[in-house]
C-alpha positions in Angstrom: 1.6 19.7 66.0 1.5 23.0 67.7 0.4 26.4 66.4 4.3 27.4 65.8 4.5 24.0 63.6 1.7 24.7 62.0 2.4 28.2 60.9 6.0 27.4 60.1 4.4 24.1 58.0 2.2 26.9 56.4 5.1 29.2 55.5 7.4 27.0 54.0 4.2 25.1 51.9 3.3 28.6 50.5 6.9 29.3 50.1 7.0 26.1 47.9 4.2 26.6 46.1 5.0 30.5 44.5 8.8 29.9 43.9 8.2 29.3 40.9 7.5 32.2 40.1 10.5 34.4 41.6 12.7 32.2 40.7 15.0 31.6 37.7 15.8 28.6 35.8 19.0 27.5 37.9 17.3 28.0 40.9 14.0 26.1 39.7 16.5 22.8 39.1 18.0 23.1 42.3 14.2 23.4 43.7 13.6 20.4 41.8 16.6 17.9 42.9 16.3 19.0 46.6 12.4 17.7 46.5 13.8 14.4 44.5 15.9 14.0 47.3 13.5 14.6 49.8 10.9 12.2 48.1 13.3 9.4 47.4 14.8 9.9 51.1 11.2 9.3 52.6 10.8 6.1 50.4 14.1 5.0 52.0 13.4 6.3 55.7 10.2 4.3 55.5 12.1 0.7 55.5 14.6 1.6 57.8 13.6 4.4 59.9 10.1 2.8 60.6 11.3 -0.5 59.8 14.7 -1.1 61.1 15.7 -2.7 57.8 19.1 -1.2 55.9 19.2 -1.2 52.5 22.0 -0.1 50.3 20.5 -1.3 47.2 17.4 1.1 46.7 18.8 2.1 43.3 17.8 -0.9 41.9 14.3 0.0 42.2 15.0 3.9 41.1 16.6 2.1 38.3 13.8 -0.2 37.1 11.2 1.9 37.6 13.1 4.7 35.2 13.8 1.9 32.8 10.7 0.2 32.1 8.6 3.6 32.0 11.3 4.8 29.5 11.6 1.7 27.5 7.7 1.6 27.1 7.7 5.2 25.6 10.7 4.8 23.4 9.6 1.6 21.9 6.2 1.8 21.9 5.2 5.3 22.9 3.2 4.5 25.9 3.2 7.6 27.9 4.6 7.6 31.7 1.4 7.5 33.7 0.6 4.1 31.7 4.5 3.0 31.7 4.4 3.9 36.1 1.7 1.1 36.8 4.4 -1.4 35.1 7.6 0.0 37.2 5.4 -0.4 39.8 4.2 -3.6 39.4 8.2 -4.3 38.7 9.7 -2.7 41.5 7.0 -4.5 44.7 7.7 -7.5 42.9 11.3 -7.3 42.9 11.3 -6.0 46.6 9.1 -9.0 47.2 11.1 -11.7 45.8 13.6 -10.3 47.6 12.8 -9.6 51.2 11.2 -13.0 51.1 14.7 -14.9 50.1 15.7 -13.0 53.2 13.5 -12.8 56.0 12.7 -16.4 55.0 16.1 -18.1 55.4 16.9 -15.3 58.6 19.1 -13.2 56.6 18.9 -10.1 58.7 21.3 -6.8 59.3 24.5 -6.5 57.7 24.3 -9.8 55.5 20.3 -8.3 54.8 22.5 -4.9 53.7 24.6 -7.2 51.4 21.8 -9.1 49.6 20.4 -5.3 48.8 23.6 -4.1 47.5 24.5 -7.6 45.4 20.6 -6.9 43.7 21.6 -3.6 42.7 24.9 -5.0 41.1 23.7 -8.2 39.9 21.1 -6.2 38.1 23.0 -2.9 36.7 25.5 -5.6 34.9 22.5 -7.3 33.4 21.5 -3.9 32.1 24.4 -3.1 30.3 24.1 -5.9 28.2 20.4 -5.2 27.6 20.5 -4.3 24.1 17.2 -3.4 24.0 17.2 -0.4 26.5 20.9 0.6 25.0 23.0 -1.8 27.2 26.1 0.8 28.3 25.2 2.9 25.5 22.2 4.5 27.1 18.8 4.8 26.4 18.2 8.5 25.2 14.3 9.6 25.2 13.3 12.6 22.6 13.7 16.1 24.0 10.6 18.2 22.9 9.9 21.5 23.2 10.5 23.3 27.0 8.3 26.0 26.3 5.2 23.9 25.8 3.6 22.0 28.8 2.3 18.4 27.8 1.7 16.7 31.0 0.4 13.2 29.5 3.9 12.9 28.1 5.1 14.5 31.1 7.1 17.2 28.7 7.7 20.7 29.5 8.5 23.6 31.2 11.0 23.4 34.1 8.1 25.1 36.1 6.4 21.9 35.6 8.2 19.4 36.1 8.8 21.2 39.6 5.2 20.9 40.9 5.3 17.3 39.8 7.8 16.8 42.0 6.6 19.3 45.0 2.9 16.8 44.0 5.0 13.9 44.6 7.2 15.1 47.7 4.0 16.0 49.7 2.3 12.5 48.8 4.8 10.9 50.3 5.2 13.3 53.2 1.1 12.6 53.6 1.3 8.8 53.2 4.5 8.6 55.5 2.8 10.4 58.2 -0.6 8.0 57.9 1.8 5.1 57.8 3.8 5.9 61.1 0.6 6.2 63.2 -0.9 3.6 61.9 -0.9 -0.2 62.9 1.5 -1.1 60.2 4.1 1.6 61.7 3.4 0.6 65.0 4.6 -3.1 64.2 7.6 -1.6 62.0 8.9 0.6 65.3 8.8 -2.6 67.1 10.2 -4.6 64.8 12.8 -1.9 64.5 13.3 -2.0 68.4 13.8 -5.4 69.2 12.0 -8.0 66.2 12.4 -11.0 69.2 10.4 -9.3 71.5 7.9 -8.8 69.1 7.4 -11.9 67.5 6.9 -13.1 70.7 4.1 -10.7 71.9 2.4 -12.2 68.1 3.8 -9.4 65.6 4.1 -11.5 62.2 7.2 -10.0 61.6 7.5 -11.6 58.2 4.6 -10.0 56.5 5.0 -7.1 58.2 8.6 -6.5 57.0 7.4 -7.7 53.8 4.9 -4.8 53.5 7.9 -2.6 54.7 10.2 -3.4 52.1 7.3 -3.3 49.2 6.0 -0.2 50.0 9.3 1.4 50.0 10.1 0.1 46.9 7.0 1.1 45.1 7.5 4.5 46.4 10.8 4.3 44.5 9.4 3.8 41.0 7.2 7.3 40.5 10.8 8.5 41.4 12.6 6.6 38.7 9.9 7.6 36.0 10.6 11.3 37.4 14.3 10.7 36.9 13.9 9.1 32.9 11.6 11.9 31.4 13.3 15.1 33.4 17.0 13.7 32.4 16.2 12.2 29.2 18.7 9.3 29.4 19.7 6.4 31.3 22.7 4.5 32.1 23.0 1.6 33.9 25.9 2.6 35.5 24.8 6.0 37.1 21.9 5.1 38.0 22.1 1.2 39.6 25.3 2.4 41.0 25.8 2.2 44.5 26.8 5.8 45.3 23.4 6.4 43.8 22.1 4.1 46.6 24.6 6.3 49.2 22.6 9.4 47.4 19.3 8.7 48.5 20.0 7.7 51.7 22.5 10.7 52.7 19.5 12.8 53.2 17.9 10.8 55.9 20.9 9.9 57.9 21.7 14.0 58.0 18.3 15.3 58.6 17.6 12.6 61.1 16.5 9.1 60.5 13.2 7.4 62.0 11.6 11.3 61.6 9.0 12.2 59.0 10.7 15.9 58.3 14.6 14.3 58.7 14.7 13.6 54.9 13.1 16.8 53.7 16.1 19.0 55.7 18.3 16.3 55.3 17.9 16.6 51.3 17.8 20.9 51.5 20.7 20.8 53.5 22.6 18.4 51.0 21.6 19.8 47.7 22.2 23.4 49.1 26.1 22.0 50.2 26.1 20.3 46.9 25.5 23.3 45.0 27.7 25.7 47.1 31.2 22.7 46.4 30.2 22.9 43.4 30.8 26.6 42.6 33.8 27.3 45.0 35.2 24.3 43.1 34.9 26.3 40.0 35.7 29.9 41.2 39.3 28.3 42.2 39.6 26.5 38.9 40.0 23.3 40.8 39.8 19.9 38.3 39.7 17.5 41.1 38.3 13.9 40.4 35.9 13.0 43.8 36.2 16.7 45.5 31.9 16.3 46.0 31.9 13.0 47.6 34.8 13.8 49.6 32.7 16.9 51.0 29.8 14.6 51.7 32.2 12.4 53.7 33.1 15.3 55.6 29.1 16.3 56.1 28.3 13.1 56.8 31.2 12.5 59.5 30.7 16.1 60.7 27.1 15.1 61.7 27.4 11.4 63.0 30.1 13.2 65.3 28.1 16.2 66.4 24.8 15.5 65.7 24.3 11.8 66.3 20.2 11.8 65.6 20.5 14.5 62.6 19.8 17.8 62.4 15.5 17.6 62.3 15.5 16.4 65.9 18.1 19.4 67.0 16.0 22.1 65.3 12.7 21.1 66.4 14.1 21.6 69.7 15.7 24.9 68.9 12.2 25.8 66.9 10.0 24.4 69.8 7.7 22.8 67.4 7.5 19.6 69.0 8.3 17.5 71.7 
């Protein structure tokens, strides 16, 4: 990076780091779900940005990883930094069993895209006949006190739960970075490229997407056991659902996938439109069913159409802070 980078990388950390304490409440959430978005959009842009594999199914692992932290504490009252070393363990295992059924038997692109989604699916139905996490009902966790910061239990102030998140954002910015200049993202950008030619220059494409698809998935359960203790309830169908899948990876596709800074504007730039529908909708009284996601349509199409590679690689131009 040069010195404009840098200082603009500078700016926005330090930015990061004391809104909490100009800002209010409302502002704190929105704070909060834009670096959710951000951190959940890395895990996804590391499988197919590096990777070149497409997954539509990445809420099953959000989902598992929320449920079996939250089960843990409900039933047993094993706190969330014990109950993520099980949704981790869960989720690579999953993502395992999965990528091998299809790198394996050649299952690749769309039909890859499929399998992910059909997971998700198979998975959210078997949940809502899981009596023991609620099934449809929900599983609802015990709301203590906001004004008291218990970080074991991760309870607190919404101050708090925002530097988790900001903690957890820049991990994965950190780790994503190392990744992509390192021999395991070389091999994924040439997988991504053309996987022929690289199995035939002696790339073991197999493990290699293997590791892809685990690592992205164990990303994905720190953000489920975000998601159970800040929301305090779970249903299967919100959060296995596919448009939660379209969710994560919105941010990527509009900031710019295959970047390591693509997600992070992708996610400001959606939570910022999110939250901006959201009160026009209600200043013209407006009680439409669907009037968000057809606004994201209209992002999303408005960008493919004039912005092809997202909006990260068109700033950074504009900025000059990189090639």
């Amino acid at each position: 990076m040069n010195r404009r980078a840098i200082a603009l990388l500078a700016c926005v950390s330090f930015g990061l780091l004391v809104l909490p304490w100009i800002a209010d409440n409302y502002l704190l959430s929105l704070a909060t779900l834009f670096l959710f978005h951000a951190y959940t959009g890395q895990a996804w842009n590391l499988m197919m940005g590096f990777a070149g594999q497409l997954s539509l199914g990445h809420a099953l692992y959000l989902g598992v990883g929320a449920y079996s932290a939250a089960a843990l504490y409900f039933h047993f009252g094993i706190g969330p930094w014990a109950g993520i070393w099980l949704a981790l363990l869960l989720c690579v295992v999953l993502a395992v069993a999965i990528g091998a059924l299809a790198f394996r038997y050649g299952i690749s692109g769309v039909y890859f895209t499929l399998l992910t989604i059909a997971f998700a699916e198979f998975t959210r139905i078997g949940f809502d006949h899981f009596d023991w996490v609620g099934a449809s009902g929900g599983m609802f966790l015990k709301v203590a006190q906001r004004d008291q910061i218990d970080l074991l239990n991760l309870r607190g102030t919404p101050a708090m739960f925002y530097y988790v998140m900001l903690t957890l954002a820049a991990a994965a910015l950190g780790l994503s970075a190392w990744l992509v200049r390192s021999r395991a993202g070389y091999y994924w950008q040439a997988i991504r490229e053309n996987e022929q030619a690289a199995a035939a220059l002696g790339v073991p494409t197999f493990r290699w997407k293997i590791l892809a698809v685990a690592v992205s998935a164990a990303m994905m359960a720190p953000a489920g056991v975000f998601h159970a203790f800040y929301y305090n309830n779970l249903f299967p169908e919100q959060i296995f659902g596919i448009g939660r899948s379209i969710e994560i990876l919105l941010g990527p596709i509009i900031g710019g996938i295959g970047t390591l800074f693509g997600p992070i504007v992708g996610a400001a730039v959606l939570t910022l439109f999110a939250a901006g529908t959201t009160e026009i909708v209600t200043r013209l009284g407006w009680d439409l069913p669907g009037v968000k996601q057809l606004m994201y349509g209209a992002l999303l199409l408005a960008v493919v159409i004039l912005l092809p590679h997202g909006i990260w690689p068109m700033l950074k131009r504009r900025l000059r802070i990189g090639p």
